[in-house]
Each structure stands twice: as C-alpha cells, then as structure tokens.
Backbone as JSON Lines, residues from 0, in Angstrom:
{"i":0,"aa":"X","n":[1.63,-30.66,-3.4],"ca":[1.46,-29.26,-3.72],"c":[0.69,-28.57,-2.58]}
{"i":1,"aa":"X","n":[1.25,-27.34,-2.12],"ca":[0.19,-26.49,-1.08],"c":[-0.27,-25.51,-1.92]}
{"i":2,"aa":"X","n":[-1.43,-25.03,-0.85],"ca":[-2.39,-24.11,-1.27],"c":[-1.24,-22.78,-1.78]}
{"i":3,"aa":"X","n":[-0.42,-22.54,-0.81],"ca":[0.51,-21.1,-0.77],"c":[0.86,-21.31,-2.44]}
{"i":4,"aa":"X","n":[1.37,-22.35,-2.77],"ca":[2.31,-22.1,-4.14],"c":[1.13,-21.66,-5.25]}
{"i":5,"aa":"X","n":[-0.37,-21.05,-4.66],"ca":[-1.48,-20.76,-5.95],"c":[-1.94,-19.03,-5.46]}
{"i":6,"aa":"X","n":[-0.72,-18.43,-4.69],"ca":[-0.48,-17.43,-4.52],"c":[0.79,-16.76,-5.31]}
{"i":7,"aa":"X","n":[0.43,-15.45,-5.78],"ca":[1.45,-14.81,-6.76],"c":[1.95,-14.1,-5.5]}
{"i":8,"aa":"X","n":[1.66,-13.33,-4.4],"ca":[2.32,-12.38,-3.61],"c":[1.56,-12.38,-2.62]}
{"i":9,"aa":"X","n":[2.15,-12.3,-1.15],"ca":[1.45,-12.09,0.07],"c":[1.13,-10.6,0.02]}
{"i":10,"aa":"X","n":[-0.18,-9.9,-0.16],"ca":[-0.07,-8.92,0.13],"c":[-0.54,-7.78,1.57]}
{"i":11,"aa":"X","n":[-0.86,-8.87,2.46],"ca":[-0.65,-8.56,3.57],"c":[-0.41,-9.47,5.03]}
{"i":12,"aa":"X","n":[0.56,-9.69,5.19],"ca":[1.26,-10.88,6.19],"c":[0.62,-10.55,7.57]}
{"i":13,"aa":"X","n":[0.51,-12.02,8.07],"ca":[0.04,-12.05,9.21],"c":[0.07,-10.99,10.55]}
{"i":14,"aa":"X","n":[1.44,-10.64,10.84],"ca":[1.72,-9.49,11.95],"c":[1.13,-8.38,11.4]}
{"i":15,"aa":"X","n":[0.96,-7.79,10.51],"ca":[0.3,-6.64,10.06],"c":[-1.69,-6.32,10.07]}
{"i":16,"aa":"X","n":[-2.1,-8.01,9.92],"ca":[-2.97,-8.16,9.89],"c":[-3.46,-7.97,11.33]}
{"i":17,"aa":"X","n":[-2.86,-8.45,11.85],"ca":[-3.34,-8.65,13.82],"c":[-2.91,-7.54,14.45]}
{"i":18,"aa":"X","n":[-2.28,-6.12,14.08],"ca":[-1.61,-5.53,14.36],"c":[-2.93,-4.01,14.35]}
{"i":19,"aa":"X","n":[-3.15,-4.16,12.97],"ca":[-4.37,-3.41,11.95],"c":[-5.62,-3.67,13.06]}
{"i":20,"aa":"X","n":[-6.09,-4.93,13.03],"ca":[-7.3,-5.51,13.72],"c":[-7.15,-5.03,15.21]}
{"i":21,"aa":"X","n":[-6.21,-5.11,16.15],"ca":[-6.03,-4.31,17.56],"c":[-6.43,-3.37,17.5]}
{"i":22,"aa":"X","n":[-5.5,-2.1,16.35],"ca":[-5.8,-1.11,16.38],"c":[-7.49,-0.71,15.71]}
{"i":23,"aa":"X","n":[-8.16,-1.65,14.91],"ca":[-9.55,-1.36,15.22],"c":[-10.36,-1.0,16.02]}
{"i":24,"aa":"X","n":[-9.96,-2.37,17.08],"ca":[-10.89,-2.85,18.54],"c":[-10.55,-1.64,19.4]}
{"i":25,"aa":"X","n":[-9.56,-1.18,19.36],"ca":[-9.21,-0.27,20.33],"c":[-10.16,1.65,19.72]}
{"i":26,"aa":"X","n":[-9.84,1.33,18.87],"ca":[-10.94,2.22,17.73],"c":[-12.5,2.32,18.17]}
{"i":27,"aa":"X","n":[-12.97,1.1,18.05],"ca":[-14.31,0.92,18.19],"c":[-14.44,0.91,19.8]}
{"i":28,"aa":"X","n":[-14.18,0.39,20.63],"ca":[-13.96,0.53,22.07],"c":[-14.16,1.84,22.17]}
{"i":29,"aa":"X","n":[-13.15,2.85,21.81],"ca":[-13.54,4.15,22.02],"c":[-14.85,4.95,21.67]}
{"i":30,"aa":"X","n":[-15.11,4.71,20.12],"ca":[-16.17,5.12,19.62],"c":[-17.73,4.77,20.34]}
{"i":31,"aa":"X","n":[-18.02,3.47,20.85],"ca":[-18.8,3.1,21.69],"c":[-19.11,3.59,22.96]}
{"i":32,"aa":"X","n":[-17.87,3.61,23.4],"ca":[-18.38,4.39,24.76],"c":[-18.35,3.2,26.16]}
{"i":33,"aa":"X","n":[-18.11,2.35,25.81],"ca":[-18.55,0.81,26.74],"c":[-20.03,0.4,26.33]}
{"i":34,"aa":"X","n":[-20.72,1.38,25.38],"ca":[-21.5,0.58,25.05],"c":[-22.19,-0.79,23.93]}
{"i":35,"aa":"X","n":[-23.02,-1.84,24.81],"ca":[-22.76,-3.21,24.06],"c":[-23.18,-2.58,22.56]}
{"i":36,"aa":"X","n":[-22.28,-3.4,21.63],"ca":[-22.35,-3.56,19.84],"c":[-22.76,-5.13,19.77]}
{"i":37,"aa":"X","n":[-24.03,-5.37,18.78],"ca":[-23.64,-6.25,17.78],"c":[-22.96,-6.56,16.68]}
{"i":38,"aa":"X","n":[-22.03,-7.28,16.9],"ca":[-21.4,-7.33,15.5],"c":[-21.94,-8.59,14.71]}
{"i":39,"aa":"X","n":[-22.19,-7.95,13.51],"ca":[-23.01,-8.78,12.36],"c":[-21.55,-9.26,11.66]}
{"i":40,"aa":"X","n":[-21.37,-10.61,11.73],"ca":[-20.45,-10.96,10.89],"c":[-21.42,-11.55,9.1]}
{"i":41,"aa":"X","n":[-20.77,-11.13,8.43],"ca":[-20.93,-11.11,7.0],"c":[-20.59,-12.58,6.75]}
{"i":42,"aa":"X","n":[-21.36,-13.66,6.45],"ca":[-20.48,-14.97,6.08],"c":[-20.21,-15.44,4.65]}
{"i":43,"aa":"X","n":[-19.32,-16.14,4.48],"ca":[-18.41,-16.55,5.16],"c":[-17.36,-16.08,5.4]}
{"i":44,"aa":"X","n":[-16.93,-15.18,4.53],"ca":[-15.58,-14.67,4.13],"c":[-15.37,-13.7,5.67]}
{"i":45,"aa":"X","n":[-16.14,-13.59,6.28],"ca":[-15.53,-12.02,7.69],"c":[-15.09,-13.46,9.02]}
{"i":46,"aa":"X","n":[-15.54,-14.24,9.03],"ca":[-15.72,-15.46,9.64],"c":[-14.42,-14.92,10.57]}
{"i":47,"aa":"X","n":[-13.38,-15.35,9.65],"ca":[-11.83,-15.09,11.03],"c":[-11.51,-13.54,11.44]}
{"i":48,"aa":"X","n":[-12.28,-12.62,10.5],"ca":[-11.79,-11.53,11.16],"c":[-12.89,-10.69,11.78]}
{"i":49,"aa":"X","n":[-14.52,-11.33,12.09],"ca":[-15.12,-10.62,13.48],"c":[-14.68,-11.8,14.63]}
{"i":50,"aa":"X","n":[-14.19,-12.49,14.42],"ca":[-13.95,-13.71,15.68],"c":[-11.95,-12.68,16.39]}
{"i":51,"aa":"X","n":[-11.66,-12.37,15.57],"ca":[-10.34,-11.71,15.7],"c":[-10.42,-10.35,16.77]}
{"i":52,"aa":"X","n":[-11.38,-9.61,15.94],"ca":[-12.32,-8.06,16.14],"c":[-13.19,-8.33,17.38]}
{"i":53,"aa":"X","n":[-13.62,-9.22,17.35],"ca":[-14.48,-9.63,18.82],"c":[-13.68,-9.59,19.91]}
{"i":54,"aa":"X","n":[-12.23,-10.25,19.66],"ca":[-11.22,-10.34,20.72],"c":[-10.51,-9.21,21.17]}
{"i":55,"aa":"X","n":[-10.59,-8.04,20.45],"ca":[-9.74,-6.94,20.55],"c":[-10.77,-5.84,20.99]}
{"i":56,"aa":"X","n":[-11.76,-5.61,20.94],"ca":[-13.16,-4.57,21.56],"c":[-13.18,-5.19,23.06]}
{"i":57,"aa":"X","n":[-12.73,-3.71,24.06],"ca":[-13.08,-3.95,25.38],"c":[-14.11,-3.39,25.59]}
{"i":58,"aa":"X","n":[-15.69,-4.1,25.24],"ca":[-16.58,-3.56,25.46],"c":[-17.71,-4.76,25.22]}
{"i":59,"aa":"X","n":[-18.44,-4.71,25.82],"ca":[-19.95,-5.86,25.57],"c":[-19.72,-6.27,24.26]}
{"i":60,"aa":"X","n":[-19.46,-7.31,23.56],"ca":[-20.03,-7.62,22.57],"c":[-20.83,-8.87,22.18]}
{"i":61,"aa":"X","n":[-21.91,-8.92,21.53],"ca":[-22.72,-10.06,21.11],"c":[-22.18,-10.0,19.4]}
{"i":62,"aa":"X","n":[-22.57,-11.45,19.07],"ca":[-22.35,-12.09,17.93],"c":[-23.29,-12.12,17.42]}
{"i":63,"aa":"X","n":[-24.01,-12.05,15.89],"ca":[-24.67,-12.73,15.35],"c":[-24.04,-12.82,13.5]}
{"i":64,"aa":"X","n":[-24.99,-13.77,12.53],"ca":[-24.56,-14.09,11.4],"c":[-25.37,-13.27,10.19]}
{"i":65,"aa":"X","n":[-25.24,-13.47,8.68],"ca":[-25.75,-13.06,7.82],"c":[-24.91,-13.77,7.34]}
{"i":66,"aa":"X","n":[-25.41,-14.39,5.9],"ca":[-24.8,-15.06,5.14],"c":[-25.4,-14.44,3.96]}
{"i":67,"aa":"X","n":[-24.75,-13.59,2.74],"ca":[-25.54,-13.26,1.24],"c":[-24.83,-13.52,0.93]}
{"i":68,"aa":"X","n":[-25.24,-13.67,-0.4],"ca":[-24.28,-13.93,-1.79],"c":[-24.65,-12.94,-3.28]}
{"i":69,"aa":"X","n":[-23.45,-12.6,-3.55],"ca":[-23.91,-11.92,-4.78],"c":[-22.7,-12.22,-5.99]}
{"i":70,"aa":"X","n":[-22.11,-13.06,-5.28],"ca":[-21.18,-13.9,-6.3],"c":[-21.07,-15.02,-6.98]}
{"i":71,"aa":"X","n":[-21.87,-15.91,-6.13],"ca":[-21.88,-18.01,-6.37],"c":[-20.53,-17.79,-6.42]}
{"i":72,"aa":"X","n":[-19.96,-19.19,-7.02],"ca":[-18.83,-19.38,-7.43],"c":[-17.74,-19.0,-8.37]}
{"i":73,"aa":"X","n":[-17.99,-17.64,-8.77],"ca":[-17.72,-17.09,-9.75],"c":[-17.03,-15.59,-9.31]}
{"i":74,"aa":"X","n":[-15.87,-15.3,-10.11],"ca":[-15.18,-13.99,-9.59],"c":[-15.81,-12.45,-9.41]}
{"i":75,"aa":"X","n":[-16.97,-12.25,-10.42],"ca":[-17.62,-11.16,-10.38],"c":[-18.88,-11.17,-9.68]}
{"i":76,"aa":"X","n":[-18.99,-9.96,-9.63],"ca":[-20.94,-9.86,-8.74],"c":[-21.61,-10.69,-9.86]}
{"i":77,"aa":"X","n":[-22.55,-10.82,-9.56],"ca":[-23.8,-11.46,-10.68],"c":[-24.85,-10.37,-10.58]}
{"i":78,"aa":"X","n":[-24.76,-9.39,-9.97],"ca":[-25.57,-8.09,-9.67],"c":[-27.08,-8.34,-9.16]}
{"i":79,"aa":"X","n":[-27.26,-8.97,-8.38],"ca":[-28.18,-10.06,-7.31],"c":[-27.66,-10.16,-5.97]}
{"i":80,"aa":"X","n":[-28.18,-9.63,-4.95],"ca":[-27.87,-10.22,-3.44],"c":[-28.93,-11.33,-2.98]}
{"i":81,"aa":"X","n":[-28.84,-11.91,-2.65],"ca":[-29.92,-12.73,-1.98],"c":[-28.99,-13.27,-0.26]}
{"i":82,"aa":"X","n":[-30.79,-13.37,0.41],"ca":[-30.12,-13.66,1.87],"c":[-30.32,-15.16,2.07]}
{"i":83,"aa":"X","n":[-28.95,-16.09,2.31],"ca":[-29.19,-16.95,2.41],"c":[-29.05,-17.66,3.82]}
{"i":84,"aa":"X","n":[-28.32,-16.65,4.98],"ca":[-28.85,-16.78,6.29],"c":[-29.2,-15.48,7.28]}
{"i":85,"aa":"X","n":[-30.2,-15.56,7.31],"ca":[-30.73,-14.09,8.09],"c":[-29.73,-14.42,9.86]}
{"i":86,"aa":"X","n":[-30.01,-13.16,10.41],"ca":[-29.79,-13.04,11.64],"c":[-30.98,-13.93,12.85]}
{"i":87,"aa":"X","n":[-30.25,-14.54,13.96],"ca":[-30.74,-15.19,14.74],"c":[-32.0,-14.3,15.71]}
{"i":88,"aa":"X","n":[-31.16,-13.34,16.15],"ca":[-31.94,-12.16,17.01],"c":[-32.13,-11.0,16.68]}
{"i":89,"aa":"X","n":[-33.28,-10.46,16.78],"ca":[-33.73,-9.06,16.74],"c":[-32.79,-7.93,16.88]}
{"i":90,"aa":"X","n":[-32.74,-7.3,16.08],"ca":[-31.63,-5.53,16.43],"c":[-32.17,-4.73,16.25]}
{"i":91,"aa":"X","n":[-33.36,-4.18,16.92],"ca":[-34.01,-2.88,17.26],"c":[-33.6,-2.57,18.55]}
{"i":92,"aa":"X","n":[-33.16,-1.04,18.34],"ca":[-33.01,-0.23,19.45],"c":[-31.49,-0.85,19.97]}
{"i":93,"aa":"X","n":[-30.47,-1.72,19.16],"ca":[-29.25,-2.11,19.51],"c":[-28.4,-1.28,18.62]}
{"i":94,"aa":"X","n":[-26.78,-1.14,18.92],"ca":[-25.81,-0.65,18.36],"c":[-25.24,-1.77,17.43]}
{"i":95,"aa":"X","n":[-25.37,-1.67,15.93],"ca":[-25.09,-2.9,15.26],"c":[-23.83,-2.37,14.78]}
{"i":96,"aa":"X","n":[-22.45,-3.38,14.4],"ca":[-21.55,-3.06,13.51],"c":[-21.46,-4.27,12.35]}
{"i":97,"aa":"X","n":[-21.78,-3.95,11.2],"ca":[-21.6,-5.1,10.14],"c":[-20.41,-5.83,9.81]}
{"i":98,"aa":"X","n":[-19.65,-6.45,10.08],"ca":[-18.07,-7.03,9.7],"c":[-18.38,-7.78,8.58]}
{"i":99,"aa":"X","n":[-18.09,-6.81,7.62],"ca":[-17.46,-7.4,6.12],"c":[-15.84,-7.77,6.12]}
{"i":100,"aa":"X","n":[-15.34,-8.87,5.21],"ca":[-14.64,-8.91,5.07],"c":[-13.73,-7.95,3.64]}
{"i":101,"aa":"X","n":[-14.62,-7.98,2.94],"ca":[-13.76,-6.79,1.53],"c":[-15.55,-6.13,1.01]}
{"i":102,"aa":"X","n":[-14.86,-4.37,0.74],"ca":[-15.72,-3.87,-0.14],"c":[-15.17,-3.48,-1.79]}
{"i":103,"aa":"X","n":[-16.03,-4.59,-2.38],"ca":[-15.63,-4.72,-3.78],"c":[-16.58,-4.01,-4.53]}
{"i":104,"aa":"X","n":[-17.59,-4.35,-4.92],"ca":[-18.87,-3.43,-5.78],"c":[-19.42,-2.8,-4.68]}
{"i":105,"aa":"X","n":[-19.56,-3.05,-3.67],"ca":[-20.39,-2.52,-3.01],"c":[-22.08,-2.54,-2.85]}
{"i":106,"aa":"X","n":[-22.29,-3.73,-3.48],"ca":[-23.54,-4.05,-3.67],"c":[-23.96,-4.76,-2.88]}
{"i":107,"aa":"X","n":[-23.45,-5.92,-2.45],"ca":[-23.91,-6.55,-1.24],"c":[-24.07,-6.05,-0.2]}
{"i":108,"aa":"X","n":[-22.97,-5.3,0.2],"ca":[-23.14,-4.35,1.17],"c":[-24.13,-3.24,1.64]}
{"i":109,"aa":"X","n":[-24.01,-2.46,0.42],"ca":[-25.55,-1.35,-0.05],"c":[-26.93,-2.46,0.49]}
{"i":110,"aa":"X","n":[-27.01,-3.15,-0.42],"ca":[-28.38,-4.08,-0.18],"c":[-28.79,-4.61,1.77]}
{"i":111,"aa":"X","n":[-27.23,-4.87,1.83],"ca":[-27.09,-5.22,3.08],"c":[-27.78,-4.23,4.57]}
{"i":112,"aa":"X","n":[-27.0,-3.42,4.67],"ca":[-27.61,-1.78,4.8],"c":[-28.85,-1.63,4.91]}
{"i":113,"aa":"X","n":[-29.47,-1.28,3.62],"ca":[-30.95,-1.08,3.64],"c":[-31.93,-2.13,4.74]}
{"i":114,"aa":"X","n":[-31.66,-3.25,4.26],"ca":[-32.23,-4.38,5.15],"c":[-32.03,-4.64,6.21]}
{"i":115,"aa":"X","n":[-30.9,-3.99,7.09],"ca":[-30.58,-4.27,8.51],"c":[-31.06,-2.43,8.72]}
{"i":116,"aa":"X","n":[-31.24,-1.34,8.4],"ca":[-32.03,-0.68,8.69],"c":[-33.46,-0.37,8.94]}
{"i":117,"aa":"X","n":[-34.46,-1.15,8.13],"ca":[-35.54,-1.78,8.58],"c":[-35.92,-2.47,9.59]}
{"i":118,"aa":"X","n":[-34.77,-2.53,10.14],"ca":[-35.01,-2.98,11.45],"c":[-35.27,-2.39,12.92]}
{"i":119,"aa":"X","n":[-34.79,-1.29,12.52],"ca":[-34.82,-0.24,13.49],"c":[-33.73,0.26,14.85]}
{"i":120,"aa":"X","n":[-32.69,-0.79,14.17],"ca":[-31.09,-0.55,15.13],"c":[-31.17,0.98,15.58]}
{"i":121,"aa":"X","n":[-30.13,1.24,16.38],"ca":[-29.94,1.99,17.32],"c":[-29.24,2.74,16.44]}
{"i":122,"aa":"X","n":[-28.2,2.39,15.74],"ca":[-27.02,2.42,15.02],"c":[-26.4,1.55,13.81]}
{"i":123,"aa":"X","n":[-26.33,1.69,12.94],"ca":[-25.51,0.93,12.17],"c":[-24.27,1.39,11.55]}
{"i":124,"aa":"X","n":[-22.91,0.89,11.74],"ca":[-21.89,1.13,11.25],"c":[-21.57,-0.32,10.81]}
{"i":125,"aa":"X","n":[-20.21,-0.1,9.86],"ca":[-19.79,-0.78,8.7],"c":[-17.83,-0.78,9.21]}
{"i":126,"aa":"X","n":[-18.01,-2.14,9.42],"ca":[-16.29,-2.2,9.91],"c":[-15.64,-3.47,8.39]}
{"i":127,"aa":"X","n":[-15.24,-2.69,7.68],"ca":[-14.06,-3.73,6.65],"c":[-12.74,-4.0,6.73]}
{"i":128,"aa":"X","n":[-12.57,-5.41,6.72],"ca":[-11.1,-5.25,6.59],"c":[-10.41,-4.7,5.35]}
{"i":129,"aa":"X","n":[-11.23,-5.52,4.0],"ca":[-10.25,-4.44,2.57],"c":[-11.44,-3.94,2.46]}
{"i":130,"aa":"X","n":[-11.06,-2.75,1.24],"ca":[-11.81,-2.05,0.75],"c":[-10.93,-1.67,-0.63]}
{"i":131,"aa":"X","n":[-11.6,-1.99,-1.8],"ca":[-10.71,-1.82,-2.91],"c":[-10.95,-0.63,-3.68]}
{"i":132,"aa":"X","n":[-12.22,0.21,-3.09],"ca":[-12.0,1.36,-3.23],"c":[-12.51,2.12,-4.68]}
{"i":133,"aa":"X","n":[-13.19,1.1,-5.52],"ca":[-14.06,1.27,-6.65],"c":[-15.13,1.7,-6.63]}
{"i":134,"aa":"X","n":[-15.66,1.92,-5.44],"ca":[-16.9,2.79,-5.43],"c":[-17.25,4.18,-4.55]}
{"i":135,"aa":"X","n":[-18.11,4.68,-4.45],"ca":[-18.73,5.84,-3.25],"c":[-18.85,5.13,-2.07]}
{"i":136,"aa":"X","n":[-19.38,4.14,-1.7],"ca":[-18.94,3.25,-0.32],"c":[-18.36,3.22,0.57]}
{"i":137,"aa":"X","n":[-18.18,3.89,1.54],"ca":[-16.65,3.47,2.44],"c":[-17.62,2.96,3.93]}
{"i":138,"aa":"X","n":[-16.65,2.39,4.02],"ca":[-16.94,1.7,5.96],"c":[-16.67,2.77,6.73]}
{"i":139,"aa":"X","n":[-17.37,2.38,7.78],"ca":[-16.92,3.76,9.09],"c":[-15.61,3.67,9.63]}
{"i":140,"aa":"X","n":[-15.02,2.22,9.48],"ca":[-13.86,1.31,10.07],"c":[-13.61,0.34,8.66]}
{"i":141,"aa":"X","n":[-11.96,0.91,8.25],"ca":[-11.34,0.21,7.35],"c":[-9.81,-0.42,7.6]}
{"i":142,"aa":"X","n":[-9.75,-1.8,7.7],"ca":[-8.12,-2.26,7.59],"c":[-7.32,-2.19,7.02]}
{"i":143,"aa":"X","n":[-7.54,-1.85,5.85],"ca":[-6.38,-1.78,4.71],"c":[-7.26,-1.67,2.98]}
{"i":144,"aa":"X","n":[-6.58,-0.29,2.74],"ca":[-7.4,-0.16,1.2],"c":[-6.1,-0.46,-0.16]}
{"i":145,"aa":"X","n":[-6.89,-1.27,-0.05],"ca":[-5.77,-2.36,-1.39],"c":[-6.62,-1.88,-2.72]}
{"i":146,"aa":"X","n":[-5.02,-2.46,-3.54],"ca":[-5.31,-2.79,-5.07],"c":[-6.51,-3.3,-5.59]}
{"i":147,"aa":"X","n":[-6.97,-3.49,-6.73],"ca":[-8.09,-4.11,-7.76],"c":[-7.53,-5.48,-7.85]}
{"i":148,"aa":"X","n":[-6.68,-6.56,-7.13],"ca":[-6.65,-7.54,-7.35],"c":[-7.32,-8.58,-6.82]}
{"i":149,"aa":"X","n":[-7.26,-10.3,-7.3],"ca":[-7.76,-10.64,-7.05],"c":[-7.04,-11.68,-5.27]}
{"i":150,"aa":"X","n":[-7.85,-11.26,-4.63],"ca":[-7.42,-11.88,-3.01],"c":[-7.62,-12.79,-2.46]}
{"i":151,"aa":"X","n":[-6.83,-13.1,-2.03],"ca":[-7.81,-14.59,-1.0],"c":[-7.02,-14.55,0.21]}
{"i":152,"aa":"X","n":[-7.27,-15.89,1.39],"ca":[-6.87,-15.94,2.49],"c":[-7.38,-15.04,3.5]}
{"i":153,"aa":"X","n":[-7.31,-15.31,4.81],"ca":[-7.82,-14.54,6.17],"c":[-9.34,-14.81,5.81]}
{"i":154,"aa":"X","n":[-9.87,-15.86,5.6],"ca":[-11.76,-15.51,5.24],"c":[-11.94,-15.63,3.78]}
{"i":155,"aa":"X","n":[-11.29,-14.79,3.25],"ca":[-11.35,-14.74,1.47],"c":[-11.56,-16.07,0.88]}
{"i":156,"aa":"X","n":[-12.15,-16.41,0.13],"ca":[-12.06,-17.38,-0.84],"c":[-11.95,-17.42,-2.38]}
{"i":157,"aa":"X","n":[-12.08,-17.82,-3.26],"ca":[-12.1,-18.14,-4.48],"c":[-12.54,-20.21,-4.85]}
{"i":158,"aa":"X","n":[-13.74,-20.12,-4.9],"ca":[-14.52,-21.23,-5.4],"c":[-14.5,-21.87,-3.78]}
{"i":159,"aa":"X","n":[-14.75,-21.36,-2.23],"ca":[-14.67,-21.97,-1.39],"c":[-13.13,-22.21,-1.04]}
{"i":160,"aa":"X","n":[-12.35,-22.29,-1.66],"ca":[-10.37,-22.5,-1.09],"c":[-10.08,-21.12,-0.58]}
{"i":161,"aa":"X","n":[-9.14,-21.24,-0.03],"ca":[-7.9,-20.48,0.51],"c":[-8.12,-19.34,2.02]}
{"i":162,"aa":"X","n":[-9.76,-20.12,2.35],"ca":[-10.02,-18.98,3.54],"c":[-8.84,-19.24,4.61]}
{"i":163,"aa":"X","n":[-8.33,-20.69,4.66],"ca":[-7.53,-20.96,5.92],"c":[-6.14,-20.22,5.57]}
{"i":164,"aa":"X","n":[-5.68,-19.27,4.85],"ca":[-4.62,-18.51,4.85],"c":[-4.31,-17.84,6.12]}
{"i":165,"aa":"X","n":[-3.17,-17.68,6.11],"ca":[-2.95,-17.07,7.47],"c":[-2.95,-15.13,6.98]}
{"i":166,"aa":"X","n":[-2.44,-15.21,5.89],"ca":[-2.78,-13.52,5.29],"c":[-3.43,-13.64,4.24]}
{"i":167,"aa":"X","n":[-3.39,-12.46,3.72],"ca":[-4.29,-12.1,2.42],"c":[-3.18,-11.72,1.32]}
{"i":168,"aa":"X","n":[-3.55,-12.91,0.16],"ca":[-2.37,-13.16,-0.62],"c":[-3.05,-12.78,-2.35]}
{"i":169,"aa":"X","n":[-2.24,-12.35,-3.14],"ca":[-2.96,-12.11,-4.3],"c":[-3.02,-13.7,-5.32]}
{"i":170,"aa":"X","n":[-3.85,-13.85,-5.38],"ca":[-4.71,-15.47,-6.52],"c":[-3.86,-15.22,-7.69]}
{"i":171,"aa":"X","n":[-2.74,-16.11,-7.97],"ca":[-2.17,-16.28,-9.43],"c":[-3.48,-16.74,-10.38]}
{"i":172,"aa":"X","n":[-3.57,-15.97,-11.62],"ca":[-4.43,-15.48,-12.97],"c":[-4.82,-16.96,-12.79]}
{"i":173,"aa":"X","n":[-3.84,-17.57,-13.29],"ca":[-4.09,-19.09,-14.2],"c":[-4.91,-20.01,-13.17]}
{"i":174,"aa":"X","n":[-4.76,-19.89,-11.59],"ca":[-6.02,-20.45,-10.88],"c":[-7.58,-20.02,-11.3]}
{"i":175,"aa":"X","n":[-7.67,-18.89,-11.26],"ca":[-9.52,-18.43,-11.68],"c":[-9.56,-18.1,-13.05]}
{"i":176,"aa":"X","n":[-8.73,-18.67,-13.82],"ca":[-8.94,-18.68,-15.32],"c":[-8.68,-19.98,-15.6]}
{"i":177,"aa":"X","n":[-8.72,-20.63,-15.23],"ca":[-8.78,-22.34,-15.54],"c":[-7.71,-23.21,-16.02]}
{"i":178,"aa":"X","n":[-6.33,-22.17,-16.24],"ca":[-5.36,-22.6,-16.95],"c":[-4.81,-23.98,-16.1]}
C-alpha cells in the first residue's frame, strides 16, 4: 500500500506548486530591494517550502528555525502555542520573513508575531503557502487560498506522515477518524 492511495484528491500538483513559489521569490526579490531577509522557517511543516522559497529570492538570504506547536498530534488547535525550538540568531534591526506553511486558526501564527516582534526586527512580514482563510489574518505573501479541508503533503502532515508528498493532497476522512 502507498501513502498516495490515503489521499481523496490532489489538490494542488506539483508544477503549480513550483510555478506559485517562483512567482513568490520573484515577488519578494522585488519588495526587498536586494536587501538581505531572514527567513524564519516555521517547523516542521514550511521545511520544503522555505528551502524551495530560498531558491527562488535573488537576494541575500539567511536561514533560521522556529519550531511551535499548537496542535500535538491531533487535527485541531488545542488553543496553546508553545515554543519548542527558538531561533539560533538574533533579529534586531534585520528584515525578517516568517515561512509558514498553512494559515488555519491563526493562532500560532498571531502568537508567533508578537514574539518575533519583541525582538526588535527591522521588519516583519508573513509569507504562506495555504491560507484557508477562516480568519482576519492574512500573510503579506500567499500561495494559494484553499478550501476548509483537511491537507497534507509538500511539509503538511497529519500524525507526522505525508510531508514527503510531492503536492498538497486532501486526507481521506477515514485516515484521521480512525476508521
């Protein structure tokens, strides 16, 4: 059995995905100016798409991580962020961009925000690939604003599976309902 057959529908295939993500980099390139960005990748789930986004910005960029959780293993928020890997280096007085992979409640994110503003960045903007569009929230930079379903692949997971997708495919029910 493969992972694919615990997908109900691809809902966004690979060429579209890499296609979307160019036209970011080329986005943010402009908006910058040539000047260097950190991009904060969100872990785990942004994992393949600031490593993607990194490749497509013709402009300085440095890397660093954040790892929160406001899900565990479970499909909904638990309405709790906690940081379970801070950033390596200092971002005062730098141009930060956060790479989330999806804005769902918008809570991690919000929380997220506040706490990388205390820091005293130069800048902070918010680059997503989905955005499902349930809240006041939006990114400065969005890939694609999808449905209320449930997603996986490109980064996405559900219980840790399906980040190695090559797109972002909608999770058949009977996987995260135990059937």
């Amino acid at each position: 059995m493969s992972i694919h057959d615990d997908i109900e529908r691809v809902l966004i295939d690979t060429p579209t995905l890499h296609q979307r993500i160019a036209t970011l980099g080329a986005q943010i390139t402009s908006d910058y100016h040539g000047e260097p960005v950190t991009l904060v990748g969100v872990l785990k789930g942004a994992v393949l798409f600031v490593a993607d986004l990194a490749r497509a910005i013709d402009a300085p960029v440095a890397l660093d991580f954040m790892a929160v959780s406001s899900y565990g293993n479970t499909m909904q928020s638990q309405g709790r962020v906690r940081i379970l890997k801070d950033l390596d280096d200092p971002i005062a007085g730098k141009h930060v961009l956060v790479v989330e992979d999806i804005i769902d409640t918008g809570l991690t994110l919000n929380n997220l925000l506040q706490l990388l503003r205390q820091r005293q960045p130069a800048s902070v903007r918010v680059c997503a690939l989905l955005d499902k569009a349930k809240t006041q929230m939006r990114a400065d930079y969005t890939g694609f604003t999808i449905e209320d379903a449930f997603v996986v692949g490109y980064g996405l997971d559900y219980a840790q599976q399906y980040r190695n997708l090559p797109y972002i495919g909608v999770l058949k029910p009977h996987v995260y309902h135990g059937a």
